[in-house]
ROMI-677508 format. One record per atom (N, C-alpha, C): atom name; x, y, z; residue number from 1. Coordinates in steps of 0.2 Angstrom, whole numbers, padded with zeros to 4 digits. Layout:
REM ROMI-677508
REC	CA	X	Y	Z	NUM
...
//
This chain:
REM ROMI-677508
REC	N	0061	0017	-0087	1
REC	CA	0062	0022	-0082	1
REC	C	0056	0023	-0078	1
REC	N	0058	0023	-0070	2
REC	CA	0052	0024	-0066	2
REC	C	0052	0032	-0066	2
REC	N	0046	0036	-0067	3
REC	CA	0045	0040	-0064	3
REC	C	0048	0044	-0059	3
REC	N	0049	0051	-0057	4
REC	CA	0052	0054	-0054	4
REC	C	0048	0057	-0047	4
REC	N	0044	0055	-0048	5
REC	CA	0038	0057	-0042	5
REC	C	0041	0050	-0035	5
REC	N	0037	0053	-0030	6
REC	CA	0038	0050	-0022	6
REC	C	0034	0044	-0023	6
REC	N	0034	0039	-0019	7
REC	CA	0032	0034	-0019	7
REC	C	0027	0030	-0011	7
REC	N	0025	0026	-0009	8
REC	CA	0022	0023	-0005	8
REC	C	0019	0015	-0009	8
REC	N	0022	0010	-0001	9
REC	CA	0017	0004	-0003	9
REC	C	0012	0004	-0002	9
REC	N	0006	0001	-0003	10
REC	CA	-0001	0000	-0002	10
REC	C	-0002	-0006	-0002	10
REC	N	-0007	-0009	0002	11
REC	CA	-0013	-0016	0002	11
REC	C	-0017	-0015	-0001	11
REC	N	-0017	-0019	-0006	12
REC	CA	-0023	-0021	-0010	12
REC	C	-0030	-0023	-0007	12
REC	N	-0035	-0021	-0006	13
REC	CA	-0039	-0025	-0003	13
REC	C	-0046	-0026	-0005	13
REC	N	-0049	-0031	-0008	14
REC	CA	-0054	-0030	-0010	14
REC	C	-0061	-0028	-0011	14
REC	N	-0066	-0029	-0011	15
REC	CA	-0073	-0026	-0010	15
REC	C	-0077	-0028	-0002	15
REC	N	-0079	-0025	0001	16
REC	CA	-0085	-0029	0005	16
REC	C	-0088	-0035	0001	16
REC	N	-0091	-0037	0004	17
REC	CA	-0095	-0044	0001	17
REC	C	-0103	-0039	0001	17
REC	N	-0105	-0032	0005	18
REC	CA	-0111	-0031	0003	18
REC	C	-0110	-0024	0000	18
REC	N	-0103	-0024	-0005	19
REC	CA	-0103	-0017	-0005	19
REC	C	-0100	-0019	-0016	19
REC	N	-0106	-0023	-0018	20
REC	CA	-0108	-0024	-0023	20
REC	C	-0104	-0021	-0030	20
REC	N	-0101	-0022	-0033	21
REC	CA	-0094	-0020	-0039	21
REC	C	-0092	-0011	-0037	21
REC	N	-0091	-0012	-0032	22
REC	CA	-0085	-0008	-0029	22
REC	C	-0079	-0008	-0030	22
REC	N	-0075	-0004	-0033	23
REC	CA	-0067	-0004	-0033	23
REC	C	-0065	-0007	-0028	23
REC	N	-0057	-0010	-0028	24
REC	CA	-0052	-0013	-0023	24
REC	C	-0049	-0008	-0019	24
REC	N	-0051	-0006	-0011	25
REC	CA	-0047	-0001	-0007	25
REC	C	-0040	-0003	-0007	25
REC	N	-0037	0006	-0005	26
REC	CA	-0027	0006	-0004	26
REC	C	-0027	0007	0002	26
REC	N	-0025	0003	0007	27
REC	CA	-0022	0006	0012	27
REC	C	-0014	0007	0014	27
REC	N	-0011	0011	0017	28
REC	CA	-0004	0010	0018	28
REC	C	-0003	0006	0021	28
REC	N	0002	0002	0020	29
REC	CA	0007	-0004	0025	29
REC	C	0014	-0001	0029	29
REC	N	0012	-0002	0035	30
REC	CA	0018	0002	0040	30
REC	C	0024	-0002	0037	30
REC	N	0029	0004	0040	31
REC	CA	0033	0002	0036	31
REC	C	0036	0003	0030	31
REC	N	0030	0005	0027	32
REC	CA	0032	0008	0019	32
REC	C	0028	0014	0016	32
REC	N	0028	0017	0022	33
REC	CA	0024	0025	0022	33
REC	C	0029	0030	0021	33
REC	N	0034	0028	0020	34
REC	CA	0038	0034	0020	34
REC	C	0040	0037	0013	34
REC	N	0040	0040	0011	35
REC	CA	0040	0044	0004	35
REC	C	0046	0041	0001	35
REC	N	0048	0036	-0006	36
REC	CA	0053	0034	-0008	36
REC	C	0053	0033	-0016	36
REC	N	0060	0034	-0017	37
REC	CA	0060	0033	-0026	37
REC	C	0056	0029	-0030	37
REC	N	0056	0030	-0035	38
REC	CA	0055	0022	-0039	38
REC	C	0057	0016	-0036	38
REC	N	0064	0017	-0039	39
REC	CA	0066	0016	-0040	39
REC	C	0068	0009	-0031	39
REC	N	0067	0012	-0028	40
REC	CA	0065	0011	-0018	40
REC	C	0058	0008	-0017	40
REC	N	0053	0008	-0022	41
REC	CA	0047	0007	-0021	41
REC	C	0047	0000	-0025	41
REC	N	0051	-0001	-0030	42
REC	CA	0051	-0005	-0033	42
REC	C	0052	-0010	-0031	42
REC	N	0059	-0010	-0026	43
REC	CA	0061	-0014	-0022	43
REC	C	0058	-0018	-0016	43
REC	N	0056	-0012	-0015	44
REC	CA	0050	-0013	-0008	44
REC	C	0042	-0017	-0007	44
REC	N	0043	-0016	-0016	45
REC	CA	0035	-0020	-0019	45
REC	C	0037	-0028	-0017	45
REC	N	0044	-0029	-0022	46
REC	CA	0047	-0037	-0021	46
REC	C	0045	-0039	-0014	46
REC	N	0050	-0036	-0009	47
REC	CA	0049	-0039	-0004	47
REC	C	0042	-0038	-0001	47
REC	N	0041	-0034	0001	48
REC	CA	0034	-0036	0003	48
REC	C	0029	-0042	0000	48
REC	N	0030	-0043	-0003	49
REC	CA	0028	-0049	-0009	49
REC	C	0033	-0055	-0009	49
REC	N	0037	-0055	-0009	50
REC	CA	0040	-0060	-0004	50
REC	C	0038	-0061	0003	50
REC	N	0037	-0054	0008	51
REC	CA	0036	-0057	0015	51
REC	C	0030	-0061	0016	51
REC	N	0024	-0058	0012	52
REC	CA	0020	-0056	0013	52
REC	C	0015	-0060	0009	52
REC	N	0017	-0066	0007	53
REC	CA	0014	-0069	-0001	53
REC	C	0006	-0069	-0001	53
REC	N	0002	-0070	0004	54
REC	CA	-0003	-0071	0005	54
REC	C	-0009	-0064	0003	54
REC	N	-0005	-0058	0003	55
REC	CA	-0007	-0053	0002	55
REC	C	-0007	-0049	-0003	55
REC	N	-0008	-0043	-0008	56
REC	CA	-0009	-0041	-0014	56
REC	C	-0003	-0032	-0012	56
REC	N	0000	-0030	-0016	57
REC	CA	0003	-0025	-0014	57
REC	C	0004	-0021	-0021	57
REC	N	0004	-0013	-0019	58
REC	CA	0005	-0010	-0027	58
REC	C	0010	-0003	-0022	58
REC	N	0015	-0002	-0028	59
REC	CA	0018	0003	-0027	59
REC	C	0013	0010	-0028	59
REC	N	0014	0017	-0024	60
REC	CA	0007	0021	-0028	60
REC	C	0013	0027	-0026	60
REC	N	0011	0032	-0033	61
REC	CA	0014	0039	-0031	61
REC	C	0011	0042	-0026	61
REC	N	0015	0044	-0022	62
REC	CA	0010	0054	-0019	62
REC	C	0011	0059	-0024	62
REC	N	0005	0061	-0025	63
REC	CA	0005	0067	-0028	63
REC	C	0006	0071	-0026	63
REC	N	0010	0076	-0028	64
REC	CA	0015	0083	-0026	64
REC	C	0009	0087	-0023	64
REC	N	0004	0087	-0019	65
REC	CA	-0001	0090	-0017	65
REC	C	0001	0097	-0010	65
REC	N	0006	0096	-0006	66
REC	CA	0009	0098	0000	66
REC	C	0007	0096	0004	66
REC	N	0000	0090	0004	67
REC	CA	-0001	0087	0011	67
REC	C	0002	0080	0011	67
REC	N	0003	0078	0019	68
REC	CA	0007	0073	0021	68
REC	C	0004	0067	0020	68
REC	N	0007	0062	0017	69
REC	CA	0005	0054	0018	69
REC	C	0001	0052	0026	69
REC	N	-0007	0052	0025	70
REC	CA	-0009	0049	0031	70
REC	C	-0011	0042	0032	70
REC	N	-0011	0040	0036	71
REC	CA	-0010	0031	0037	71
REC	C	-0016	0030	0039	71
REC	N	-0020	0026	0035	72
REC	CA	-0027	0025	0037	72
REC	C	-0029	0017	0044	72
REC	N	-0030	0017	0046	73
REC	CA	-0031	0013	0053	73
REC	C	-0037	0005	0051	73
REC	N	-0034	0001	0047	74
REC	CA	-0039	-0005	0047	74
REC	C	-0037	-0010	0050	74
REC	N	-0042	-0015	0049	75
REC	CA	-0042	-0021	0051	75
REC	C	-0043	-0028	0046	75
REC	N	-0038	-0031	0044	76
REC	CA	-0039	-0036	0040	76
REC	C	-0037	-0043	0042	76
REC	N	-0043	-0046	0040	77
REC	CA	-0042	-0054	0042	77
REC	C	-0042	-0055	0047	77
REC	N	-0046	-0053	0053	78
REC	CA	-0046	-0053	0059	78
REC	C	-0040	-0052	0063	78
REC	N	-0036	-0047	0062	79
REC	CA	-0030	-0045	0065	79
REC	C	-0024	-0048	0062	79
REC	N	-0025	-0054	0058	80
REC	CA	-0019	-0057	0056	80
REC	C	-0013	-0052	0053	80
REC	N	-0015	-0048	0050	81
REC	CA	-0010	-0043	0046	81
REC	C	-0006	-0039	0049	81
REC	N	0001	-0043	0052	82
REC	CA	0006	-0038	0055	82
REC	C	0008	-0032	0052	82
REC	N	0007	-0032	0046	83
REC	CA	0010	-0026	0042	83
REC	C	0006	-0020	0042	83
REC	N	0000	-0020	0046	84
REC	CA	-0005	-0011	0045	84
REC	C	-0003	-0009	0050	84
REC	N	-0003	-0003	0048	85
REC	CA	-0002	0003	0057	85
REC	C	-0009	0002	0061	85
//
């Protein structure tokens, strides 16, 4: 059983190359910003994982905090990435 908490997709995306054993950044992937079940989230990992096989994706809660999901503004792979806001 998934969790009862809201959901968003994120891109996986890896370290700088000068930013030496740094964790992997989350960005949101347009499109799948909008707060959704598990059980929706679940669903929504596949596909984008299908559309998108080139790229890494993880389902992440929002934490019940009362602020709004903000969409962070990157650039990956020299624009190639139709999926970021």
């Amino acid at each position: 059983m998934i969790p009862r908490s809201e959901w968003v997709i994120q891109l996986v995306v890896g370290p700088r190359a000068d930013e030496r054993g740094s964790e992997p950044r989350y960005l949101p992937w347009a499109g799948y910003t909008r707060p959704m079940t598990g059980d929706q989230a679940m669903r929504a990992l596949r596909e984008c994982e299908l559309r998108w096989p080139e790229y890494e994706f993880r389902a992440h809660p929002i934490d019940d905090d009362g602020r709004p999901f903000a969409m962070v503004r990157a650039e990956i792979d020299g624009g190639r990435s139709t999926g970021l806001w």
